[in-house]
C-alpha positions in Angstrom: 129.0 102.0 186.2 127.4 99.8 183.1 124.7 97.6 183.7 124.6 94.2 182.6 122.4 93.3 179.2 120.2 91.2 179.5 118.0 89.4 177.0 114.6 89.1 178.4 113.3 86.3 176.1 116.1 84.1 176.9 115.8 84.7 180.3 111.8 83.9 180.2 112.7 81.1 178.3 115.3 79.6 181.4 112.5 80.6 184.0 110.4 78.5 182.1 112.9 75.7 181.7 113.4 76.0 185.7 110.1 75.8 186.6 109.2 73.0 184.4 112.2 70.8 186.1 111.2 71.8 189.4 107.4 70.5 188.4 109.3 67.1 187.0 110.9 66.8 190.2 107.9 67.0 192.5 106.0 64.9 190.3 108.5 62.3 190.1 108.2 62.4 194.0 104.6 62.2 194.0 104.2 59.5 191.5 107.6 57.9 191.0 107.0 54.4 192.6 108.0 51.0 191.2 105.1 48.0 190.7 106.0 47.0 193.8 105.8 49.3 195.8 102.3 50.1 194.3 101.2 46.8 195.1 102.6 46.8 198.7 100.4 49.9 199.2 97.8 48.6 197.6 98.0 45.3 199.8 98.4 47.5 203.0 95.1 49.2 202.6 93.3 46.1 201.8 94.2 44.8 205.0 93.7 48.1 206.8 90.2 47.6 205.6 89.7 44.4 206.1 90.5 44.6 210.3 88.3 47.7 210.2 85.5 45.7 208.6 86.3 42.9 211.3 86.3 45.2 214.2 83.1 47.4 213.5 81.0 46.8 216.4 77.5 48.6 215.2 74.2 47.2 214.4 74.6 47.3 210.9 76.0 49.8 208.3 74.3 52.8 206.9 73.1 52.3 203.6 73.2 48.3 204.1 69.8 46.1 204.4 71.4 42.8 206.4 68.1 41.9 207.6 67.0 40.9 204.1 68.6 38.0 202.4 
């Protein structure tokens, strides 16, 4: 019964290497988006705010003077 060698820098080095790709991939998930679809977004939550501007129903906003021009 013989146990396998193993090289422990190498293997550091492909846990490394592993790692790393695994990091790649989730950051190409998380930030991997075309112009377009950057813009779309972009759009999207300028019109999100916009109908939640248009649909606020309070006197007036914190931090905002309306009653001085």
């Amino acid at each position: 019964m013989s146990a396998e060698i193993v090289n422990l820098r190498q293997y550091r080095k492909a846990n490394r290497r592993a790692e790393k790709e695994r990091q790649a991939s989730i950051n190409r998930e998380k930030h991997g988006r075309t112009k377009g679809e950057k813009l779309a977004q972009s759009e999207e939550r300028k019109r999100d705010e916009r109908l939640m501007d248009g649909a606020y129903l309070g006197e007036s906003e914190p931090g905002r003077d309306d009653d001085n021009p």
